[in-house]
C-alpha positions in Angstrom: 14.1 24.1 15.8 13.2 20.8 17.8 9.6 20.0 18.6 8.7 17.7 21.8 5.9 15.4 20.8 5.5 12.8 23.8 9.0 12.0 23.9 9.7 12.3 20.5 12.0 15.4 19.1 10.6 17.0 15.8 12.7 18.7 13.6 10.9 21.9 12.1 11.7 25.5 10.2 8.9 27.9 10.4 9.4 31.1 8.3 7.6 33.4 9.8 6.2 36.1 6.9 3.5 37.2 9.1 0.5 36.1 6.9 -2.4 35.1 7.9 -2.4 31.7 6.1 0.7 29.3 6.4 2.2 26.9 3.6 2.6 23.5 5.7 5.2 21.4 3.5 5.2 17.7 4.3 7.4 15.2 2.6 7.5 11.9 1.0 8.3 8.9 3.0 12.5 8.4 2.6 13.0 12.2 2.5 13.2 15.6 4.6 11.9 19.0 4.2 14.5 19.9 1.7 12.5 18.1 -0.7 10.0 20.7 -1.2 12.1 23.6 0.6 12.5 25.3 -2.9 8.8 25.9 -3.3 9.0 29.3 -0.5 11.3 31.1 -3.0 8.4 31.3 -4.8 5.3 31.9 -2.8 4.8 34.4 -0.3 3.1 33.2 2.2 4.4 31.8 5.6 5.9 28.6 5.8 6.4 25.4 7.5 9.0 22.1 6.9 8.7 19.2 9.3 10.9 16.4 9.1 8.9 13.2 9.8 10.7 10.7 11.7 12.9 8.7 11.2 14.3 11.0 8.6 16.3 14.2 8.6 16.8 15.6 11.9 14.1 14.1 13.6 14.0 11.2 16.1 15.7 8.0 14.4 13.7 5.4 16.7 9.9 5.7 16.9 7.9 2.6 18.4 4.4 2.1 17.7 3.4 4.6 15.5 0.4 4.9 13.1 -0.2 7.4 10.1 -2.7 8.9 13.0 0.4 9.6 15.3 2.3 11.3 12.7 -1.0 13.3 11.6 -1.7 14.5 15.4 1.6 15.1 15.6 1.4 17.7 13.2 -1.6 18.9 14.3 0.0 19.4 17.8 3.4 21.6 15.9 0.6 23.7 14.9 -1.0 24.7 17.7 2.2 25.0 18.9 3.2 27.9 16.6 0.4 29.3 17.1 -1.0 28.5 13.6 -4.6 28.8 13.0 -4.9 28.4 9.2 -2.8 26.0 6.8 -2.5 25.1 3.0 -1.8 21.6 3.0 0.9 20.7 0.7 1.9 16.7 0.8 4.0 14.2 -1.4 3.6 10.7 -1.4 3.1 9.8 2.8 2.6 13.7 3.3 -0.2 13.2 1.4 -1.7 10.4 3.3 -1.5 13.0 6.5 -2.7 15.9 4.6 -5.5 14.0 4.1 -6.3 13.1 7.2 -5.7 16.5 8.4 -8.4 17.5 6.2 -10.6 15.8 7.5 -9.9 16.1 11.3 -9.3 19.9 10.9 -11.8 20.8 8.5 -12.3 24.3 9.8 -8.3 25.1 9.7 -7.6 23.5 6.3 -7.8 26.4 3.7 -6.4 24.8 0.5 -5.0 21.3 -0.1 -2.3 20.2 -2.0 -1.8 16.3 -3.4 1.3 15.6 -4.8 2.1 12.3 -6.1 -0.1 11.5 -3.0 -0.1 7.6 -1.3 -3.5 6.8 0.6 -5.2 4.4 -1.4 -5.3 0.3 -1.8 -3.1 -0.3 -4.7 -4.3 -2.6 -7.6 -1.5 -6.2 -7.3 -0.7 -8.2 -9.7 -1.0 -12.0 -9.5 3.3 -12.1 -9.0 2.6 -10.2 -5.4 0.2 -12.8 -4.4 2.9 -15.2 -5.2 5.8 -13.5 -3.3 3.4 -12.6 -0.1 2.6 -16.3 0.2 6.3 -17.3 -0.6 7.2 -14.6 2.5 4.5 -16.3 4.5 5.8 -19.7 4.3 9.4 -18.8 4.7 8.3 -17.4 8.0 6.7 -19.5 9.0 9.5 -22.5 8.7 11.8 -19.9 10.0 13.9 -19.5 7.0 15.4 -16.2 5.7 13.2 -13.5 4.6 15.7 -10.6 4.6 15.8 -9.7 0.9 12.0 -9.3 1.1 10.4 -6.3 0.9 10.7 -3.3 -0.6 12.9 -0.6 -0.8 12.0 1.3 1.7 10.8 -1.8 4.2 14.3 -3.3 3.8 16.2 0.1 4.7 14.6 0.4 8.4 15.4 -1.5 11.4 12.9 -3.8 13.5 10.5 -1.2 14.9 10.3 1.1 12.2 9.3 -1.7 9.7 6.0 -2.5 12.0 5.9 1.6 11.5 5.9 1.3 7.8 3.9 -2.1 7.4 1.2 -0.3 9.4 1.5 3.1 7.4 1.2 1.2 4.1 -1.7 -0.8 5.0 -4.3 2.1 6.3 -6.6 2.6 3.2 -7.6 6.1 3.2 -10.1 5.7 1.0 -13.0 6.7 3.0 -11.7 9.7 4.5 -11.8 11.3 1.1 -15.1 12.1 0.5 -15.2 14.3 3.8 -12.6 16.9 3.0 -13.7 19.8 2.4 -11.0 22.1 1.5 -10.7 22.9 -2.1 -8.4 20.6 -3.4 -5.4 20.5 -6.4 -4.1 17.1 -7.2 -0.4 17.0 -9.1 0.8 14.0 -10.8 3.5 12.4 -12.2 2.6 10.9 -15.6 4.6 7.7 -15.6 4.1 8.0 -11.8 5.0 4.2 -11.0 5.0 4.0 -7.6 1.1 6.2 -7.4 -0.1 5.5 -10.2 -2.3 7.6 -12.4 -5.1 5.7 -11.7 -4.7 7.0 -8.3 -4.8 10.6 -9.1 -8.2 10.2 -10.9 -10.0 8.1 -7.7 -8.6 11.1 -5.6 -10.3 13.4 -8.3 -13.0 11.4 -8.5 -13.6 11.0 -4.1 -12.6 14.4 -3.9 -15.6 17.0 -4.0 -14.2 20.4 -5.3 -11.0 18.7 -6.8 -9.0 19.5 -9.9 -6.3 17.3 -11.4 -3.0 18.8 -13.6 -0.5 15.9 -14.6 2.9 16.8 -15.2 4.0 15.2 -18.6 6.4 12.2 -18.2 6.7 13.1 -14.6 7.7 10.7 -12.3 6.9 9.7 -8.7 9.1 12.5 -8.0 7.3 15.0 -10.7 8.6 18.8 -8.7 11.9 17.9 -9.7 10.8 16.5 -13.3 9.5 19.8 -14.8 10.1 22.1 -11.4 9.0 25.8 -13.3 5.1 23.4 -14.3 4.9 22.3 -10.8 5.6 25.8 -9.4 3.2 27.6 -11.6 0.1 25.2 -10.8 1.0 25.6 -7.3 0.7 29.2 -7.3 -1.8 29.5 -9.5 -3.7 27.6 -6.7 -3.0 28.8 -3.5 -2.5 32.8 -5.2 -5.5 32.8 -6.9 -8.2 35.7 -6.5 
């Protein structure tokens, strides 16, 4: 299904099992729903996958968009469907906007999910510093800086990479400490591109928080050990 949000066409699958609470999957920056479409063969309650532009089936060209855009965004293909309670679950940048959910839409947030979650200033080593100011100066004298970058910045085109560059540096920091939702936080343990560090700050901001590390998991730790993941997550959002 395609979702209108001020110009922009959403991609979405809502399964509809008529329960009162819905499972709101939200993926990892680079990916689409099916990333975390295996997780309602397992649980029973309703669900929904968006895909986040530019990925998947959504929009390829967004201009000007924050992480507060995509996060309203969401908020908007709920009220949309008509949903009135969500669990929260988000890897990577869908855990920057399930934070921010959280905290905008305390009163319709009833569990949250952290998975390998982005949000927070990462600790750099003295080599960034370098290449930054390296970038900078190339720049600057208006020499080549195409092979700088990461990954993920050097895959999109012109207007997505003011996207990114503005996704990566919103600190989320403060926002933690006003969610209110009961909160389970899943990492990798060799998680190098969130770091474990990470996981324990969320722990530690996060009032009502518990943390389960997935051993030798990876940024990518559902796919890692995909029966552990699935048990803590309904353990969680099943329990009595």
């Amino acid at each position: 299904m395609i979702f209108n949000y001020k110009g922009s066409k959403i991609f979405y699958r809502f399964i509809n099992k008529k329960t009162d609470v819905v499972n709101v999957y939200l993926h990892g920056w680079g990916a689409d729903y099916k990333s975390l479409y295996f997780c309602q063969d397992y649980l029973r309650n309703s669900a929904l996958f968006v895909d986040f532009p530019p990925f998947g089936k959504s929009e390829k060209r967004i201009k000007d968009w924050t992480i507060f855009s995509y996060t309203t965004m969401v908020v908007s293909l709920c009220e949309h469907l008509n949903i009135h309670k969500v669990n929260l679950i988000g890897h990577s940048f869908g855990g920057r906007i399930s934070i921010l959910f959280s905290c905008f839409c305390k009163t319709r947030v009833n569990r949250l999910v952290l998975v390998d979650s982005a949000g927070l200033k990462p600790k750099r080593k003295l080599s960034y510093y370098i290449k930054v100011s390296n970038f900078k100066l190339r720049r600057k004298l208006h020499l080549d800086t195409s092979k700088y970058g990461s990954c993920d910045y050097l895959a999109l085109d012109k207007d997505m990479r003011k996207v990114f560059n503005n996704i990566v540096k919103t600190n989320l920091d403060d926002f933690l400490e006003n969610i209110e939702a009961k909160t389970l936080i899943i990492f990798g343990e060799k998680d190098n591109v969130t770091p474990l560090y990470m996981a324990k700050k969320f722990k530690k901001k996060i009032k009502n928080s518990n943390l389960k590390i997935i051993p030798n998991g990876s940024h990518f730790c559902f796919i890692d050990n995909r029966y552990l993941f699935i048990r803590y997550l309904k353990e969680f959002l099943e329990e009595v």
